[in-house]
C-alpha positions as CSV (number, residue, x, y, z in Angstrom):
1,X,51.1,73.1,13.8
2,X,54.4,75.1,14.4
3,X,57.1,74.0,16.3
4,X,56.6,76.3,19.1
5,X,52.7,75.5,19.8
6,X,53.8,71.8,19.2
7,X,56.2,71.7,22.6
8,X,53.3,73.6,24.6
9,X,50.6,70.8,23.3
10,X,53.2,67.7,24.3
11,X,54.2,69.4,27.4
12,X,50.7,69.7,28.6
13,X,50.1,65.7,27.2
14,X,53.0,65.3,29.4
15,X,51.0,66.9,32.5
16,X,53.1,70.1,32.9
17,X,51.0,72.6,34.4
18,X,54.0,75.2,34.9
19,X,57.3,76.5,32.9
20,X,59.8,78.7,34.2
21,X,62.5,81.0,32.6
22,X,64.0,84.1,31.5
23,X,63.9,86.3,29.1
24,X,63.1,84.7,25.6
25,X,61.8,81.5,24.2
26,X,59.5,81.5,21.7
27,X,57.8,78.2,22.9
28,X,56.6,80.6,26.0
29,X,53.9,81.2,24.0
30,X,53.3,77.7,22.4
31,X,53.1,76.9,26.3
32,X,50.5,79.9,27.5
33,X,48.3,79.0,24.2
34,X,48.4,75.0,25.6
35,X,47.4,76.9,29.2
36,X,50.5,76.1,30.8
37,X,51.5,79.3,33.3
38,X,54.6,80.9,32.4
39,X,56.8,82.1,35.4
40,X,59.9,84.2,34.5
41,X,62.5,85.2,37.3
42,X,65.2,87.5,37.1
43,X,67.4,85.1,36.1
44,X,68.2,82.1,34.0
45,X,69.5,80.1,36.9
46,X,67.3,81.0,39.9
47,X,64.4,80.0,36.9
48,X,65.8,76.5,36.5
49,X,66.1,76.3,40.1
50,X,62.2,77.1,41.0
51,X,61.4,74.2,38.5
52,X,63.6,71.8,40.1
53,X,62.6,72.5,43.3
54,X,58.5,71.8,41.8
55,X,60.0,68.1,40.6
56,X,61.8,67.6,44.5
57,X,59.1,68.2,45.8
58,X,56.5,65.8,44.2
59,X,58.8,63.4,43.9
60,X,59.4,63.9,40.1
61,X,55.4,63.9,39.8
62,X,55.9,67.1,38.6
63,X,58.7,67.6,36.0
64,X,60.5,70.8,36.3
65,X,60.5,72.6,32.8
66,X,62.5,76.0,32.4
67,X,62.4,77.6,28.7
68,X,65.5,79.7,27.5
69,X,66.7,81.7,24.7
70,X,70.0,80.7,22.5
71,X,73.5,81.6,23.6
72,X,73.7,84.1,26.9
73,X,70.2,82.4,28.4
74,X,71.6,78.4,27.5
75,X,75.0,79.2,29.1
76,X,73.3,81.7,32.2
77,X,71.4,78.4,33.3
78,X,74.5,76.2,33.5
79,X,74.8,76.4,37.3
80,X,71.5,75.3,38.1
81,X,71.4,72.3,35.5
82,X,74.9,70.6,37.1
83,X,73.0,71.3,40.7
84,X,69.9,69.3,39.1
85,X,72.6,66.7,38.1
86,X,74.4,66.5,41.5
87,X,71.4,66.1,43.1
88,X,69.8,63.5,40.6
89,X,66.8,65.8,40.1
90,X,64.8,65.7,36.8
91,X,64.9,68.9,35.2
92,X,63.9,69.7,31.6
93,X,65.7,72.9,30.0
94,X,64.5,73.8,26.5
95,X,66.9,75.7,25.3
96,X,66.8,77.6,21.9
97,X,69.8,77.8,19.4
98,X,71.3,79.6,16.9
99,X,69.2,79.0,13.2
100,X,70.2,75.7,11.8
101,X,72.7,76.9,9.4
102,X,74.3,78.4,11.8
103,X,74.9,75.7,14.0
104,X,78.4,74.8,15.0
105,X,79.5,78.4,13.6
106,X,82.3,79.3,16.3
107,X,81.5,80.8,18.9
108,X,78.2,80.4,18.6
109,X,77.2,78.5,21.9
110,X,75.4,75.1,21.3
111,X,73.8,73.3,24.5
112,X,74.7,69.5,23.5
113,X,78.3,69.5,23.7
114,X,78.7,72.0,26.7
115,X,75.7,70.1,29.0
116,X,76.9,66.2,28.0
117,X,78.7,66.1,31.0
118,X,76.2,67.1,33.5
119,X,72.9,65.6,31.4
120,X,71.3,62.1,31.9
121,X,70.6,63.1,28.0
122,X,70.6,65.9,25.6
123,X,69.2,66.2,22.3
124,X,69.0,69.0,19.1
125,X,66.0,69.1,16.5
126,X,67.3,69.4,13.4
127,X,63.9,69.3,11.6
128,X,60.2,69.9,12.9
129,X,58.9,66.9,12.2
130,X,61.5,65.5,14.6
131,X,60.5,67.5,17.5
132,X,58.0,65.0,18.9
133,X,60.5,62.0,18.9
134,X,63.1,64.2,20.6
135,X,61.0,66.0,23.1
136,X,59.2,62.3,23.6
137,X,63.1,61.0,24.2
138,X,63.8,63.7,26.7
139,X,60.2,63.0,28.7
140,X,61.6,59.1,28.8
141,X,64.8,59.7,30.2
142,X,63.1,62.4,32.9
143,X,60.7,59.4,33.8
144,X,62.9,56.1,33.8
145,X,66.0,55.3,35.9
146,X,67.8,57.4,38.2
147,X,66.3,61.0,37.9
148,X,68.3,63.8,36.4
149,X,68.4,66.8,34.0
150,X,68.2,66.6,30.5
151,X,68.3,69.4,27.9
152,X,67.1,70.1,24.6
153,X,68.0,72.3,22.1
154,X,65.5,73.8,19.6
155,X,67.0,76.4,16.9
156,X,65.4,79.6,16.2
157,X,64.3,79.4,12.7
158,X,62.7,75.5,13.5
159,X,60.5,77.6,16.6
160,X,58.0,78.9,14.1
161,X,58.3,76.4,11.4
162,X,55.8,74.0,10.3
163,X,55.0,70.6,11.4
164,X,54.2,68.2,7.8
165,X,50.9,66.9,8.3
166,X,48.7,66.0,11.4
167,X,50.7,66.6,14.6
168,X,49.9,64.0,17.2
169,X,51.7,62.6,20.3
170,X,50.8,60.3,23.5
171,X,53.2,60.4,26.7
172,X,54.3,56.5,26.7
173,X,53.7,54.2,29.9
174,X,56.7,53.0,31.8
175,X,56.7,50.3,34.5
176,X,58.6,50.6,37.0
177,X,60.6,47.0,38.1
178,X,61.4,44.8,40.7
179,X,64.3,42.4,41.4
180,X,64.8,38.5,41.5
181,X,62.7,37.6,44.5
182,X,65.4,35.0,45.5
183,X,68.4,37.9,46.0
184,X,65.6,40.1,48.1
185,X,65.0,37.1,50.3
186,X,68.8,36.2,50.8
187,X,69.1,40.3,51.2
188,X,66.3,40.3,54.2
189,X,67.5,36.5,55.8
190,X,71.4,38.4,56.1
191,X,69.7,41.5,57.9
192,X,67.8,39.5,60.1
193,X,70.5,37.8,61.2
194,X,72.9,40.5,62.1
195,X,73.5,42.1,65.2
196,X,73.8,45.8,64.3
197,X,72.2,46.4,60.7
198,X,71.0,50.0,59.9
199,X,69.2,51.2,56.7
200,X,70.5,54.1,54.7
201,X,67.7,55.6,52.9
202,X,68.1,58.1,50.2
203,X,66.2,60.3,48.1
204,X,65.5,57.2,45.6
205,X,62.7,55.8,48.5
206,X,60.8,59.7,48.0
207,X,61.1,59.2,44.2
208,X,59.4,56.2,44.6
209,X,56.6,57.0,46.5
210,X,58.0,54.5,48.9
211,X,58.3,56.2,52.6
212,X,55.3,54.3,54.1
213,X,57.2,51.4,52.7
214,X,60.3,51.6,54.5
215,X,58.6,52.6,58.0
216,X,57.0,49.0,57.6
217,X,59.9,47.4,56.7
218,X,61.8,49.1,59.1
219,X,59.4,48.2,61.9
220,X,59.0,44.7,60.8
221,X,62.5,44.1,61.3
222,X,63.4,46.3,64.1
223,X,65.8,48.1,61.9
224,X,67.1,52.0,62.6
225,X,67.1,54.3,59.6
226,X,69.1,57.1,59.0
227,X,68.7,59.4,55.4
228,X,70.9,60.5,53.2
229,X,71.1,64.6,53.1
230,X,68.9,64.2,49.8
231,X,66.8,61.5,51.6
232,X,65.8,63.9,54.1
233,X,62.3,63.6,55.4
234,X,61.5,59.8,53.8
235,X,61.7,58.9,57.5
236,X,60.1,60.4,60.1
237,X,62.8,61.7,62.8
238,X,60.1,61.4,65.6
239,X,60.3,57.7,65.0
240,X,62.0,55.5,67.8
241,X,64.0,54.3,65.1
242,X,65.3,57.4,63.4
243,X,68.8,58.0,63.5
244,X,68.5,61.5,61.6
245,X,70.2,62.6,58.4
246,X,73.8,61.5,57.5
247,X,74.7,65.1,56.2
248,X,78.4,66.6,57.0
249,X,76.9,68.0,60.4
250,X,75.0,65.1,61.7
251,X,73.6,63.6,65.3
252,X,76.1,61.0,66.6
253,X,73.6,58.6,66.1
254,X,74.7,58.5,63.0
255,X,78.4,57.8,63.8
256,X,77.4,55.3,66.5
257,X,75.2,53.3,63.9
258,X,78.3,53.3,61.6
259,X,80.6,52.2,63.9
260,X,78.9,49.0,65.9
261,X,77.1,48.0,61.9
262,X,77.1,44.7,60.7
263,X,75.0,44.8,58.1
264,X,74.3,48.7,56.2
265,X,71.9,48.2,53.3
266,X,70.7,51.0,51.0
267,X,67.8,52.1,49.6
268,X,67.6,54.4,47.1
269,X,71.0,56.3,47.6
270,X,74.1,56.2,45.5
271,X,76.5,55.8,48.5
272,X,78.3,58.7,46.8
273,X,81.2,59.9,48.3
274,X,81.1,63.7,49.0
275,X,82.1,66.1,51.8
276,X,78.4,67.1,52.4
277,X,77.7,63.6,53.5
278,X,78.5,60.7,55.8
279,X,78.7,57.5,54.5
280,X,79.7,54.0,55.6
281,X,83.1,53.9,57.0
282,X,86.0,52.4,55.2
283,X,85.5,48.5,55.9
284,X,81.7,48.2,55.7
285,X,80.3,46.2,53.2
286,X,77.4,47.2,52.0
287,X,74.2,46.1,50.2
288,X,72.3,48.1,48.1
289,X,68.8,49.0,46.3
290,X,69.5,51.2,43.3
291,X,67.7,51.6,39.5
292,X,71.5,53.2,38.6
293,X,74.2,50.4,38.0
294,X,76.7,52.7,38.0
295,X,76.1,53.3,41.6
296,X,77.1,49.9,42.2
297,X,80.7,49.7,44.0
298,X,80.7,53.3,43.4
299,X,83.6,54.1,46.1
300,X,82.5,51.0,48.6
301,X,82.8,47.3,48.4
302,X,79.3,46.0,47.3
303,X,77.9,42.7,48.9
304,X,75.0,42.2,46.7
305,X,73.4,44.3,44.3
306,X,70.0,44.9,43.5
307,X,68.5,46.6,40.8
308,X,64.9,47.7,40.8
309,X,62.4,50.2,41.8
310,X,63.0,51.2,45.7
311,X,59.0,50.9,46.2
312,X,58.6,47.9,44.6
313,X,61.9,46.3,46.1
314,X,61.0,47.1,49.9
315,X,57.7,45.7,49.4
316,X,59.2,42.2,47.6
317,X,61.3,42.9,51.3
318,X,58.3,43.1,53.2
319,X,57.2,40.1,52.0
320,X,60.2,37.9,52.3
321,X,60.5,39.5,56.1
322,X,56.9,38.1,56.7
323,X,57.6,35.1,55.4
324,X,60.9,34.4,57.9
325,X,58.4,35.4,60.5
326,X,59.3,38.8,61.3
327,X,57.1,40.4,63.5
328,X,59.3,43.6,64.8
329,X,60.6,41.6,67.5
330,X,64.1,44.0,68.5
331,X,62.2,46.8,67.5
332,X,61.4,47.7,71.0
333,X,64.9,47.2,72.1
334,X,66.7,49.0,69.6
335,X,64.2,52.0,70.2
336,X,65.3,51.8,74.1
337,X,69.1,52.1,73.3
338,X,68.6,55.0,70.6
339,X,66.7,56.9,72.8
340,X,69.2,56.8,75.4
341,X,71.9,58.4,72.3
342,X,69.2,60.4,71.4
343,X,69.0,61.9,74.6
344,X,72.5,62.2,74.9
345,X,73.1,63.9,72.0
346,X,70.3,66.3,72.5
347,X,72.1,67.4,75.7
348,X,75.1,68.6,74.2
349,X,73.3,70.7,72.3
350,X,70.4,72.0,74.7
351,X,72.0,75.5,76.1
352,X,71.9,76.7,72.2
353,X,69.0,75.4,71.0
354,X,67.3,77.5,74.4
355,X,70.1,80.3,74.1
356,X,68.9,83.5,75.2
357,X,72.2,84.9,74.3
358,X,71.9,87.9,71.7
359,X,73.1,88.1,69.0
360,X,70.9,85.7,68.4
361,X,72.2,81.7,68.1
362,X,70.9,80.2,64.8
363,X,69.6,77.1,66.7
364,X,67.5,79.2,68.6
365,X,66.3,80.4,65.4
366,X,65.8,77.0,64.3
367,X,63.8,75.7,67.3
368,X,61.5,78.8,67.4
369,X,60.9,78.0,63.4
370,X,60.2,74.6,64.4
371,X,57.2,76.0,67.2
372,X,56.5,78.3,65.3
373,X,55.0,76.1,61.7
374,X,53.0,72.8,61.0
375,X,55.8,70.5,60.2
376,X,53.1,68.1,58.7
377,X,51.9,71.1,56.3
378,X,55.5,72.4,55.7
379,X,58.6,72.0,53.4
380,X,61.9,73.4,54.8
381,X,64.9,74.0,52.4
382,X,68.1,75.2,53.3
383,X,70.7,77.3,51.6
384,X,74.7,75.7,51.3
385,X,76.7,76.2,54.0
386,X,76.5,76.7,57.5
387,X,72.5,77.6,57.2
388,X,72.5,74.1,55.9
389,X,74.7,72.4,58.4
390,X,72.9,73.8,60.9
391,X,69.8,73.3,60.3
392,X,70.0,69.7,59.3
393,X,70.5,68.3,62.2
394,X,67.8,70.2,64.5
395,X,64.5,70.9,62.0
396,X,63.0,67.4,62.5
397,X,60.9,66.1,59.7
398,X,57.5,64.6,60.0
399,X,55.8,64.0,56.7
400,X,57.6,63.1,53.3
401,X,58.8,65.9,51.1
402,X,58.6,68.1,54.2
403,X,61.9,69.0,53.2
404,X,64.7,69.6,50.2
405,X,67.9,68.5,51.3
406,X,71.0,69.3,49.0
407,X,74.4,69.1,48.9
408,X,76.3,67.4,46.4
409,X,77.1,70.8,44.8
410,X,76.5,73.8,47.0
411,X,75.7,76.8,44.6
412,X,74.6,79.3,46.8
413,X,71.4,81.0,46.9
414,X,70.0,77.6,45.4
415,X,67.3,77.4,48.3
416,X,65.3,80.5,47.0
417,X,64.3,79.1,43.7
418,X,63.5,75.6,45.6
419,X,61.1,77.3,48.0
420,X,59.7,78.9,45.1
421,X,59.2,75.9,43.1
422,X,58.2,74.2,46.4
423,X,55.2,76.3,47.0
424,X,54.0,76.2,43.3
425,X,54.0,72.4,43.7
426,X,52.4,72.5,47.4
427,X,50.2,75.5,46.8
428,X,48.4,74.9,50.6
429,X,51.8,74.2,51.9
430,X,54.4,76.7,54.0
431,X,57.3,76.6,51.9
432,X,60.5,78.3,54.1
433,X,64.0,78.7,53.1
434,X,66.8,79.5,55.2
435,X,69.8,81.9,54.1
436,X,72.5,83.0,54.7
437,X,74.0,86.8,54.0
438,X,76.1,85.3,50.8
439,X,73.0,83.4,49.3
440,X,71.1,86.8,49.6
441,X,73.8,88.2,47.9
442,X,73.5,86.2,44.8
443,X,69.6,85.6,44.3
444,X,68.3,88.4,46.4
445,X,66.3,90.0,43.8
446,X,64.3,87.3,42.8
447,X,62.3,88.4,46.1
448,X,60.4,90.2,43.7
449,X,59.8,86.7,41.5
450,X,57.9,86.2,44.5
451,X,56.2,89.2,44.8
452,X,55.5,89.7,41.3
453,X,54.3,85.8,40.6
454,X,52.1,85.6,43.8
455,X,54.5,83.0,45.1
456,X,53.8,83.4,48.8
457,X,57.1,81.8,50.7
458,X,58.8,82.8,54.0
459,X,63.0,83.3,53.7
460,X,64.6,83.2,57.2
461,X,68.2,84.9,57.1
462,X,70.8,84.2,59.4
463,X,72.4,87.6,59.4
464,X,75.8,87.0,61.3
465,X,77.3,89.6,58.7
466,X,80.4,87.3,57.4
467,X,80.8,84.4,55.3
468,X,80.6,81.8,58.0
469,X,83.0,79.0,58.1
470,X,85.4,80.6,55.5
471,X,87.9,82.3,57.6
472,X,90.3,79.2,58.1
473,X,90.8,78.9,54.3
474,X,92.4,82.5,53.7
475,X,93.3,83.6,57.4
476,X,96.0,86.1,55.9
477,X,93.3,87.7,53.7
478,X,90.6,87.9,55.6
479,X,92.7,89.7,59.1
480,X,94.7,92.3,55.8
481,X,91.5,93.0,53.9
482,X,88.2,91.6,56.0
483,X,87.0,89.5,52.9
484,X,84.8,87.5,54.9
485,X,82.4,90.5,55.9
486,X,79.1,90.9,54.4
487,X,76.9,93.7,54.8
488,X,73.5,95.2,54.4
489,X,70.2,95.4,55.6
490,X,68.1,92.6,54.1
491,X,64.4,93.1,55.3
492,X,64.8,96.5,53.9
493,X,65.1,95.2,50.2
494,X,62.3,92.3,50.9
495,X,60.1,95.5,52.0
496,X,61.3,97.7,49.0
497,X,60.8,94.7,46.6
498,X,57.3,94.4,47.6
499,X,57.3,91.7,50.0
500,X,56.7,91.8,54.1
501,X,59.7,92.6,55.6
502,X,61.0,92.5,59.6
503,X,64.7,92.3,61.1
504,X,64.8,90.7,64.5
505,X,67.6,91.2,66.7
506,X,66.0,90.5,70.1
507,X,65.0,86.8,71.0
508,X,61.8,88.2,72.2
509,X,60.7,89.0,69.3
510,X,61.5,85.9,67.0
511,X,58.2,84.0,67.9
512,X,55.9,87.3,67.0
513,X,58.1,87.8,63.5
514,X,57.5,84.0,62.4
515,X,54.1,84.5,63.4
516,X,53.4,87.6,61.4
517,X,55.3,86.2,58.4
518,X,53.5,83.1,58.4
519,X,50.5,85.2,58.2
520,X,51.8,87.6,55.1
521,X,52.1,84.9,53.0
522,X,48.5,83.0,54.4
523,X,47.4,86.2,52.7
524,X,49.4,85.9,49.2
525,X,52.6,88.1,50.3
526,X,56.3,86.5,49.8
527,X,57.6,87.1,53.7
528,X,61.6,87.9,54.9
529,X,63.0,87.6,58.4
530,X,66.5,88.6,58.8
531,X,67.5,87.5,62.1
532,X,70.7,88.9,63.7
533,X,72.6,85.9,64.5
534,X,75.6,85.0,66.0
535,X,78.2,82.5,64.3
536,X,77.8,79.4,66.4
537,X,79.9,75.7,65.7
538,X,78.2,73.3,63.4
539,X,79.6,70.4,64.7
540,X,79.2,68.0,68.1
541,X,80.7,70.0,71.4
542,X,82.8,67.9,73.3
């Protein structure tokens, strides 16, 4: 067997049902002849990001492959591989390379020492018969531990080479691991006892297939939950113990939880500190559930550390809670005082969210979207900056993996290539990504990916017609030379790239454009809605 037809056979051992890229890889067709689907975008980066956003979405069920070529495509796809790594998302890039005796000729570009730093692994086949130990290698690192990218670098003349002998290969079994049950007790007895505890639940508890977990534990022990921006959706924010995500614009629930804690333990989260993110304040201690032990006192003081599977940890916790005789006892009276912030909160922010006021405010925008879809049959993605930080803290979540929070890098025009990937991984799902004019700017041709692959999602621009949020970095430059104005008319290009394509600038109208979306791509048709927006505060008022 050649090389080439070998990676398509272990990918689809390996469960892989779709590969992404652009514009050359020779294992493309060792993956079509396995029967894998072959999606190629307009780009090398907004490629890598559809298959990432297939992995965030199952959970890592689904591992995001994207094939390159050698040189221009393995340095192109750099961006969206240090997102993948930010983020803690496993990503598989196959990359090709220059012919082995080539390799290491300057300046010929080779993957391993460039993508070390942003990698949980990366590997080179120096001979065929090697290829199923390496690619098996990369498959191990993509399914054990924290989750992240790895790459793999393949040389041109090895591609079409010839395996020695009978090619065979099995994907091994991991099992995934829980802690000493002694430490989880003492964990559970110390939150039990404290006045004020709160849970910090990151994206670790959706990798894990966990979420039903935590809402038990959670209720068991009367506990409020807040999620990290990755975490996002693996607790439902209709719960009376939901606190909302922790993200840079937040509800001051969070802040209030913070503030009167006692006892923060987390769950799946690396407690990373970041400007996209709000994490304990300086002083708390904190426990915390991680498979990474290099997240441990990673920037916080660390009480006790435990090391395991977040699933199979919060169940040990389950059981230790039962056994002290938790039976959700404060639950009822921690829900009475949240709702009470919750209300609060929700006030200061009423008049926008019901704003009449054209143009339009983007929290109108958000709480029409919200009416408008089935948030149980619905993941929402957002694009960096202020279409993030203002949607964070309004789209409420319902159902795990009903959305794809990022943040650690913001790369814009990320979102696209999630929603994409999103949708090809929940093919009776709505998959919806909300934009900016800037994100447009930089992936707004992979529209026709869309089109073109029969990927039918829904992109909501906020079209305020500047780069929002920017103007107090460079207020000289922006009042001599207006370098914060954006322009165009997006809904056009959607239309012209094949897709269904409306600009709303009335509030009347938003409900009957979401509709009609919504019903393009019910029918197989990528859908755009550029909404004239206003720019609008992303933080608490008052």
């Amino acid at each position: 067997m050649k090389v080439k037809d070998a990676i398509g056979a272990i990918l689809k051992a390996e469960g892989v049902a779709i590969v992404t890229g652009f514009p050359f890889n020779q294992a493309f067709d060792g993956a079509a002849a396995a029967g894998i689907r072959t999606i190629i975008a307009r780009t090398e980066r907004v490629a890598a990001n559809i298959a990432d956003g297939m992995a965030r979405t199952t959970g890592g069920r689904s591992i995001g492959v994207c094939l390159v070529q050698y040189g221009p495509g393995a340095e192109n796809v750099f961006g969206a591989v240090a997102q993948a790594w930010c983020d803690s998302s496993p990503l598989l890039v196959i990359t090709g390379g220059y012919d082995t005796k080539d390799h290491g000729m300057v300046p010929n570009f080779s993957a391993l020492p460039a993508y070390s730093s942003i990698t949980k692994w990366t590997g080179y086949v120096n001979m065929p018969e090697r290829l199923a130990e390496m690619l098996g290698q990369a498959f191990v690192h993509l399914r054990t531990g924290k989750p992240g990218p790895v790459v793999l670098e393949v040389p041109n003349d090895l591609m079409n080479a010839e395996i020695p002998g009978k090619f065979s290969y099995a994907p091994i079994r991991v099992a995934r691991t829980a802690s000493d049950p002694n430490l989880v007790a003492d964990v559970v007895a110390r939150l039990m006892k404290a006045k004020s505890p709160v849970i910090v639940a990151g994206q670790g508890v959706l990798y894990a297939d966990a979420c039903a977990s935590l809402r038990r534990f959670a209720e068991l022990t009367g506990t409020p939950v807040m999620t990290t921006l990755a975490g996002k959706s693996a607790f439902p924010e209709d719960h009376a113990l939901a606190l909302g995500t922790s993200g840079l614009s937040r509800p001051t629930l969070v802040d209030g939880a913070f503030k009167r804690a006692d006892f923060v333990l987390g769950i799946g989260t690396s407690f990373t500190r970041t400007s996209y993110t709000q994490n304990p304040p300086p002083g708390k201690v904190v426990t915390q559930v991680t498979n990474e032990p290099a997240d441990l006192r990673k920037g916080y003081p660390t009480a006790i550390g435990i090391l395991g599977d977040a699933g199979v940890v919060l169940d040990q916790m389950i059981k230790a809670a039962r056994a002290k005789g938790a039976k959700g006892q404060r639950a009822r009276t921690t829900a009475r005082s949240l709702a009470k912030e919750r209300a609060a909160y929700m006030k200061l922010w009423a008049k926008r969210l019901a704003s009449d006021a054209e143009p339009i405010s983007p929290y109108r925008v958000i709480a029409e979207l919200m009416r408008a879809v089935d948030r149980r049959k619905t993941v929402v993605t957002h694009d960096s900056g202020n279409p993030r930080d203002q949607t964070v803290p309004f789209y409420e979540t319902l159902v795990p993996h009903g959305y794809i929070g990022w943040g650690k890098s913001t790369q814009l025009g990320t979102g696209l290539g999630f929603a994409m990937g999103a949708k090809l991984a929940r093919p009776d799902w709505l998959a919806v990504n909300i934009m900016g004019d800037a994100a447009f700017g930089m992936v707004g041709m992979d529209v026709e990916t869309a089109v073109r692959e029969r990927i039918p999602i829904m992109t909501v621009i906020f079209r305020n017609g500047v780069m929002g949020g920017y103007t107090g970095h460079h207020p000289v430059a922006t009042k001599a030379y207006g370098i914060h104005i954006q322009s165009g008319h997006y809904a056009n290009v959607a239309k012209a790239l094949g897709a269904h394509g409306e600009r709303v600038e009335r509030v009347a109208d938003l409900a009957g454009a979401f509709k009609r979306a919504i019903k393009a791509t019910k029918a197989g048709t990528p859908a755009l809605v550029e909404v004239i927006t206003r720019e609008e505060p992303v933080f608490p008022i008052g």
